[in-house]
DSSP file (Angstrom, degrees, kcal/mol; ACC not computed):
  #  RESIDUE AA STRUCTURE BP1 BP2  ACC     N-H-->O    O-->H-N    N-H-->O    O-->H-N    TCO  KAPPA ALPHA  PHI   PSI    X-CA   Y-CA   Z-CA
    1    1 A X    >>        0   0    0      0, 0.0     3,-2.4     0, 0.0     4,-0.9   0.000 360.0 360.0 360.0 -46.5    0.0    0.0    0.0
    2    2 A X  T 34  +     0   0    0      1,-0.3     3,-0.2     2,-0.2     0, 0.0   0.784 360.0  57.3 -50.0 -49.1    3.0    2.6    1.1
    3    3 A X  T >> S+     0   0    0      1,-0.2     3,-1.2     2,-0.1     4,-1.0   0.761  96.8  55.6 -72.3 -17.1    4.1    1.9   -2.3
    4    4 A X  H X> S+     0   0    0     -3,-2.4     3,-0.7     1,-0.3     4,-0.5   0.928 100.8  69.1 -71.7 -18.6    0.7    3.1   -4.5
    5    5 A X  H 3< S+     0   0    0     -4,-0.9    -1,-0.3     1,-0.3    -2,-0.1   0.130  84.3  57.9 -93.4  33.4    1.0    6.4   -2.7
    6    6 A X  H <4 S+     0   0    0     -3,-1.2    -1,-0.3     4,-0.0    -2,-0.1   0.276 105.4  57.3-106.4 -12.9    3.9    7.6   -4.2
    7    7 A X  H << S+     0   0    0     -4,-1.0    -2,-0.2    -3,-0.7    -3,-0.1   0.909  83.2 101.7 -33.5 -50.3    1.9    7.1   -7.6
    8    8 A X  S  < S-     0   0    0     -4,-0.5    -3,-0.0     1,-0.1    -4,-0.0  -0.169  86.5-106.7 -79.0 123.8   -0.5    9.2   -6.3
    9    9 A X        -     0   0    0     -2,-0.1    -1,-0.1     2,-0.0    -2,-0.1  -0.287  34.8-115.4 -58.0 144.8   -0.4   13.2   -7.9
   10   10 A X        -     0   0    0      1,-0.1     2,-0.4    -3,-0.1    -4,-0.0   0.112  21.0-123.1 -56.3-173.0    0.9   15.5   -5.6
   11   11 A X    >   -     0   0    0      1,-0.1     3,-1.1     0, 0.0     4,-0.5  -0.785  34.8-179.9 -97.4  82.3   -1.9   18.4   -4.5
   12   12 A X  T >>  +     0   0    0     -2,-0.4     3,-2.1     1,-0.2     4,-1.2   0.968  49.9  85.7 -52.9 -48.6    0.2   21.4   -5.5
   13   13 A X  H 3> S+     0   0    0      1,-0.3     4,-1.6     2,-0.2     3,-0.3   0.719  88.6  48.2 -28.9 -33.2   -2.2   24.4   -4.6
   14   14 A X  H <> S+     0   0    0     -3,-1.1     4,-3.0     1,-0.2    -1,-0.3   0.950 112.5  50.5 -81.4 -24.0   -1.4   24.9   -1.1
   15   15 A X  H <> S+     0   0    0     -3,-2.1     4,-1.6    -4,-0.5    -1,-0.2   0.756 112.9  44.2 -74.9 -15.7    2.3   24.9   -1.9
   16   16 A X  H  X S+     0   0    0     -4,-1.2     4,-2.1    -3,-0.3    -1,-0.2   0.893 113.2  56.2 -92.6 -26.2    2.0   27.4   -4.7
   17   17 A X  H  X S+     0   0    0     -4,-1.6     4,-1.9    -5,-0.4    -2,-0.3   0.871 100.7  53.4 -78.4 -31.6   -0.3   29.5   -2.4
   18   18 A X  H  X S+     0   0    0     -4,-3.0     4,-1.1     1,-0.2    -1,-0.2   0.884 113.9  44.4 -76.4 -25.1    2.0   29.8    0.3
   19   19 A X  H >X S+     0   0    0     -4,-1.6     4,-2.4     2,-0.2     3,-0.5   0.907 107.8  59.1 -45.6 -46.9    4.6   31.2   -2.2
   20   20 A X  H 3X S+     0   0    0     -4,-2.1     4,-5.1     1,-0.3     5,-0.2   0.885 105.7  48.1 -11.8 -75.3    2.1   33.2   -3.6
   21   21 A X  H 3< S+     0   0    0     -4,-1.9    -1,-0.3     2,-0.2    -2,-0.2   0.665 110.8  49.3 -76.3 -16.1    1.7   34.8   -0.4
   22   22 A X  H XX S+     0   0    0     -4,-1.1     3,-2.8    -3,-0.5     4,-1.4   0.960 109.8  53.2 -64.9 -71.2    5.4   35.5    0.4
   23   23 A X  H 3X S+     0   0    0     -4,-2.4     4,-1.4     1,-0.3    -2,-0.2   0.680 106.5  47.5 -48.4 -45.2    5.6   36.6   -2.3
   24   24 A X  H 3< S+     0   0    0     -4,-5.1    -1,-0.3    -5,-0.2    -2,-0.2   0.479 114.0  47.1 -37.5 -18.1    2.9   38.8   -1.6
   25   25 A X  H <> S+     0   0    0     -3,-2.8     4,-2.2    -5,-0.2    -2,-0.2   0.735 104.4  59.6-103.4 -59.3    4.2   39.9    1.7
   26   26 A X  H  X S+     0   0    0     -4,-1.4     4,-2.0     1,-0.3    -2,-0.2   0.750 108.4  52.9 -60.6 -28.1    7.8   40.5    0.2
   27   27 A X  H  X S+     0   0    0     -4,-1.4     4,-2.0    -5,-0.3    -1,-0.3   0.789 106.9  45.6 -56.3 -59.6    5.9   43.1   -2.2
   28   28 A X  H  > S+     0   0    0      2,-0.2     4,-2.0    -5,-0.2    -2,-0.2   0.882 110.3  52.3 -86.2 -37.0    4.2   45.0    0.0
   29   29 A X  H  < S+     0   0    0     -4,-2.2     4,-0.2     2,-0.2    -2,-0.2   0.887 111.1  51.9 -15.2 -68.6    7.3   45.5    2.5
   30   30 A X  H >X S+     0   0    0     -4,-2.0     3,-3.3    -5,-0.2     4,-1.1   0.941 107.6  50.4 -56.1 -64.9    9.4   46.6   -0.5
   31   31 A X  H >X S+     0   0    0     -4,-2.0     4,-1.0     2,-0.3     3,-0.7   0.827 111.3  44.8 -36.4 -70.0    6.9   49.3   -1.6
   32   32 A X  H 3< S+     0   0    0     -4,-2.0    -1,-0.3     1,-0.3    -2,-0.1   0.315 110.5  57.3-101.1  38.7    6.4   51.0    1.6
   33   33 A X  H X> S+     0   0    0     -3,-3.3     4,-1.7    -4,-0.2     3,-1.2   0.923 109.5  45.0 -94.7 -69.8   10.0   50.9    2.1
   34   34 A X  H XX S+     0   0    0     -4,-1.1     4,-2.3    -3,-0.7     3,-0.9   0.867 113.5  49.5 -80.9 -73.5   10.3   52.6   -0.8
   35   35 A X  H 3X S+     0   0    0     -4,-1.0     4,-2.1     1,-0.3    -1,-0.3   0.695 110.1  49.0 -17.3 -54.0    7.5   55.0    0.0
   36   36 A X  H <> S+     0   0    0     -3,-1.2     4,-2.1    -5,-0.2     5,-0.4   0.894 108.7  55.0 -69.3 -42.1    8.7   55.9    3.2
   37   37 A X  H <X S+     0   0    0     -4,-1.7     4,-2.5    -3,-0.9     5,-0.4   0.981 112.6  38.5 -42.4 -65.7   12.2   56.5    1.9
   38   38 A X  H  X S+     0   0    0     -4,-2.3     4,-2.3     1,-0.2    -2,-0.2   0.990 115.5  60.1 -73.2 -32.1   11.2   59.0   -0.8
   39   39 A X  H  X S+     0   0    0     -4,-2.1     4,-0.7    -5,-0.3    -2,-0.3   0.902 114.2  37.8 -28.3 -74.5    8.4   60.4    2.4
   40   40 A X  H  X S+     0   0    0     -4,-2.1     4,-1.3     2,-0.3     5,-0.3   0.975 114.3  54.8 -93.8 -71.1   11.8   61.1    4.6
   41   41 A X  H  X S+     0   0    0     -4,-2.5     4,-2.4    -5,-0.4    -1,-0.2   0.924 107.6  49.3 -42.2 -49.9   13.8   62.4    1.6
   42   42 A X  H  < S+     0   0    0     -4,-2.3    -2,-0.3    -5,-0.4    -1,-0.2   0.769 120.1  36.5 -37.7 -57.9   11.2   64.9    0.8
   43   43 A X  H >X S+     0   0    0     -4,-0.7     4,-2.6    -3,-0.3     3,-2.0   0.847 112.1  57.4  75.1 -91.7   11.1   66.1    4.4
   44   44 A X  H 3X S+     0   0    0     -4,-1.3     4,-2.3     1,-0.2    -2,-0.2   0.762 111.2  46.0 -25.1 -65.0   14.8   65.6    4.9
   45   45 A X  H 3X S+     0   0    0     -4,-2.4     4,-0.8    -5,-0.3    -1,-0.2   0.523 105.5  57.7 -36.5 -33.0   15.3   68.2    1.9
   46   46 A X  H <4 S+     0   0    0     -3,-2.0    -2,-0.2    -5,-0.2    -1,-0.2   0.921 110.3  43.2 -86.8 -39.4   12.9   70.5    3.0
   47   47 A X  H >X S+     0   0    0     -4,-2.6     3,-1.3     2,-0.2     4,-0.5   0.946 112.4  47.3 -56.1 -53.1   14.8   71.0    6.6
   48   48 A X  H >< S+     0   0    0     -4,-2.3     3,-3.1     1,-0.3     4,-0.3   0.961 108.2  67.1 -67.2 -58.0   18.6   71.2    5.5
   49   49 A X  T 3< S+     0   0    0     -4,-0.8    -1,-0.3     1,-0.4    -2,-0.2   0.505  91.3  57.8 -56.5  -7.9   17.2   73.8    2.8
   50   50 A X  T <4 S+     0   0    0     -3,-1.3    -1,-0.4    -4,-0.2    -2,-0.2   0.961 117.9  25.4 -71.9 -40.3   16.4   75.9    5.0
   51   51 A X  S << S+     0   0    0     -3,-3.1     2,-0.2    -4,-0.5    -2,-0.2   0.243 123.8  42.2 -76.1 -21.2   19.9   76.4    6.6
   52   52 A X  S    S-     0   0    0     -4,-0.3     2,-0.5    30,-0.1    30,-0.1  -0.926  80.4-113.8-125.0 162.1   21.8   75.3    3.7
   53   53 A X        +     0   0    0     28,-0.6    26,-1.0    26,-0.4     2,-0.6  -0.804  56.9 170.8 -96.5 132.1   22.2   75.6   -0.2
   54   54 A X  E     -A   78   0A   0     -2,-0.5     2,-0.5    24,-0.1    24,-0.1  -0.962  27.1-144.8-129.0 127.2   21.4   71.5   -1.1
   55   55 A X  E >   -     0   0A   0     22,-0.8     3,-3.4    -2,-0.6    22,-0.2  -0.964  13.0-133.6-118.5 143.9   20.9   70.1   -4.1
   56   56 A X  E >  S+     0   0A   0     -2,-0.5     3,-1.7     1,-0.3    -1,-0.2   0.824 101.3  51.8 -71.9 -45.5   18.4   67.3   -4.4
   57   57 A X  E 3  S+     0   0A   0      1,-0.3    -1,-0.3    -3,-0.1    19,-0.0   0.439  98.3  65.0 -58.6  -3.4   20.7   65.2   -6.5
   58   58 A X  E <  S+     0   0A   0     -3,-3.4    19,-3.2    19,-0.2    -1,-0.3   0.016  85.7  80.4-112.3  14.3   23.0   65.4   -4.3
   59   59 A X  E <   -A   76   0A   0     -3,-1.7     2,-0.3    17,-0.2    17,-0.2  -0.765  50.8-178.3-118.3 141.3   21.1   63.4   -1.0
   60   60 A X  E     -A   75   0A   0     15,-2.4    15,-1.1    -2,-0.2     2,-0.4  -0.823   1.6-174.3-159.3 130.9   21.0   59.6   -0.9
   61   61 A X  E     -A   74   0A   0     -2,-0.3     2,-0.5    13,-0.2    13,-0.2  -0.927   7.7-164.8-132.9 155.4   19.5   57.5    1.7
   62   62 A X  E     -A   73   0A   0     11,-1.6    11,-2.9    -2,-0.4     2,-0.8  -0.921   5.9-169.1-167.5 133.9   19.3   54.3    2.5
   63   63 A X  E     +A   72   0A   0     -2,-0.5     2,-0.4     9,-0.2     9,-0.2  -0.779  11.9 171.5-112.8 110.1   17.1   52.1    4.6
   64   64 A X        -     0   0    0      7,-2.2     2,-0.5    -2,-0.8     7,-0.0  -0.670  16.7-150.7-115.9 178.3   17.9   48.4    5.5
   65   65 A X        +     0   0    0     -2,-0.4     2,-0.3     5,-0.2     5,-0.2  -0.902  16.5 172.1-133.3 163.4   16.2   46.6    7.8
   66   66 A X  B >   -B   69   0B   0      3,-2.2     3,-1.9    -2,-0.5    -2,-0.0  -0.955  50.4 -81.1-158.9 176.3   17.2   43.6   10.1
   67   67 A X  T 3  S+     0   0    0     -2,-0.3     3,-0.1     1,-0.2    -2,-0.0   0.490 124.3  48.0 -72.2  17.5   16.1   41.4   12.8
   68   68 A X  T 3  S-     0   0    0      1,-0.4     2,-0.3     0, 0.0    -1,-0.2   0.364 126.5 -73.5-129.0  -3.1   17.0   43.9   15.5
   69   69 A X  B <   -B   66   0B   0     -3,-1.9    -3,-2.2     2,-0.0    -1,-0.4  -0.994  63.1 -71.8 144.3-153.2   15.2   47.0   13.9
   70   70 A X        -     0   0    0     -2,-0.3     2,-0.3    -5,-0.2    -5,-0.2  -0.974  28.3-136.4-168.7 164.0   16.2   49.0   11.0
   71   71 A X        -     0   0    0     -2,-0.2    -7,-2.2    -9,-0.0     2,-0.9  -0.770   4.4-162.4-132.3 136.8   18.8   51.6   10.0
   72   72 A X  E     -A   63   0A   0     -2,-0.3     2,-0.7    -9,-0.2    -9,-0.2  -0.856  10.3-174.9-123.1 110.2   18.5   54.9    8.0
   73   73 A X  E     -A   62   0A   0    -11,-2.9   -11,-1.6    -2,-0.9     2,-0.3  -0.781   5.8-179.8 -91.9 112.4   21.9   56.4    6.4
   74   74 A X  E     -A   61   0A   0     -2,-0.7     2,-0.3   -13,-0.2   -13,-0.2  -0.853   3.0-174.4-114.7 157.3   21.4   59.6    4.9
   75   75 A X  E     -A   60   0A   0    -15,-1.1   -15,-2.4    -2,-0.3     2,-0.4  -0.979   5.4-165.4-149.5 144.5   24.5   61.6    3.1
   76   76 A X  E     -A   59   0A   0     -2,-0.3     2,-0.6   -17,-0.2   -17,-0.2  -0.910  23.2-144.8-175.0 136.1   24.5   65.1    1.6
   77   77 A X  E     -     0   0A   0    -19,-3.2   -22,-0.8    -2,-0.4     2,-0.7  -0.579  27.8-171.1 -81.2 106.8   26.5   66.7   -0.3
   78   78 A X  E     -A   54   0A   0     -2,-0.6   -24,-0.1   -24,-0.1    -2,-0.1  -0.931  16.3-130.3-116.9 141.7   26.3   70.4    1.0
   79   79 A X        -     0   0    0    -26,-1.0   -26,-0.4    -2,-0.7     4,-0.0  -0.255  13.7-124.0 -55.2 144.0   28.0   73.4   -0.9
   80   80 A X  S    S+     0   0    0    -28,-0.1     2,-0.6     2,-0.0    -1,-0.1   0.223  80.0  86.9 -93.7  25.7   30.1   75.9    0.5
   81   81 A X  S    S-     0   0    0      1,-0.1   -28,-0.6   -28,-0.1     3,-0.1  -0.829  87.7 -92.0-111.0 153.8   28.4   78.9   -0.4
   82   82 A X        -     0   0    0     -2,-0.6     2,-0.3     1,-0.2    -1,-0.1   0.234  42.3-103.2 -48.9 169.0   25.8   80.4    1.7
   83   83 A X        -     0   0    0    -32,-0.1    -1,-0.2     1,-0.1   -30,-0.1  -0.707  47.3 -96.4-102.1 150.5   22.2   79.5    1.1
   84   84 A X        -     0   0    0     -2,-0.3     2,-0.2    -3,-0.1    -1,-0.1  -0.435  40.9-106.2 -77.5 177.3   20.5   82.3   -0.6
   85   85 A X        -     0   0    0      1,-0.1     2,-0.5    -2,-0.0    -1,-0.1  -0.481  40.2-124.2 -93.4 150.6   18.3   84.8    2.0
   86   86 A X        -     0   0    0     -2,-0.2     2,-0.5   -36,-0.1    -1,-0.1  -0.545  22.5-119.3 -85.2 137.3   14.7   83.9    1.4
   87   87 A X        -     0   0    0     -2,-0.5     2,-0.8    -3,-0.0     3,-0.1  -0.839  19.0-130.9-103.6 145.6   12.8   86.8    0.4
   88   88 A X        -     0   0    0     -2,-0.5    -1,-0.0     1,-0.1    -3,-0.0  -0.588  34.3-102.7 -99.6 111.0   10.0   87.7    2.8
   89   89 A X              0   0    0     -2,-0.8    -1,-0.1     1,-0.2     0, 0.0  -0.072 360.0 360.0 -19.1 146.1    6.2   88.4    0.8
   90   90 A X              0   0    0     -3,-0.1    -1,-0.2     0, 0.0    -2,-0.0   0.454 360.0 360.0-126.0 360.0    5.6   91.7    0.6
């Protein structure tokens, strides 16, 4: 008997659905990493530029994550000439 049931077709569907659904998982984790990243650069940009002359191409951040939490490295490149004076509405 032991031997007919390795005849017997496998049931693939749960296996493909629990890939499925990492995969699923793995998707949505990258996106609103990514989201939150350009969220924080945006943000990030809008503070130094007040206080400094920045250019946007010139910021890079970068967010990993791990089992103990996760880690945001930002670098930016600021110029040494003064930021211009904001002119006040009149």
């Amino acid at each position: 008997m032991k031997a007919l049931r390795c005849l017997r077709p496998i049931d693939s569907a749960p296996v493909a659905r629990q890939r499925l659904q990492t995969l699923l998982a793995y998707e949505r984790r990258s996106i609103s990493q990514t989201d939150l990243v350009a969220s924080l650069r945006e943000d990030i940009l809008t503070v130094v530029g007040l206080y400094a002359a920045v250019k946007p191409c010139k910021v890079h951040i970068k967010m990993d994550r791990d089992a103990m939490g996760s880690r945001l490295a930002v670098d930016i490149e600021i110029s040494n000439r003064p930021r211009a004076a904001a002119v006040a509405p009149a």
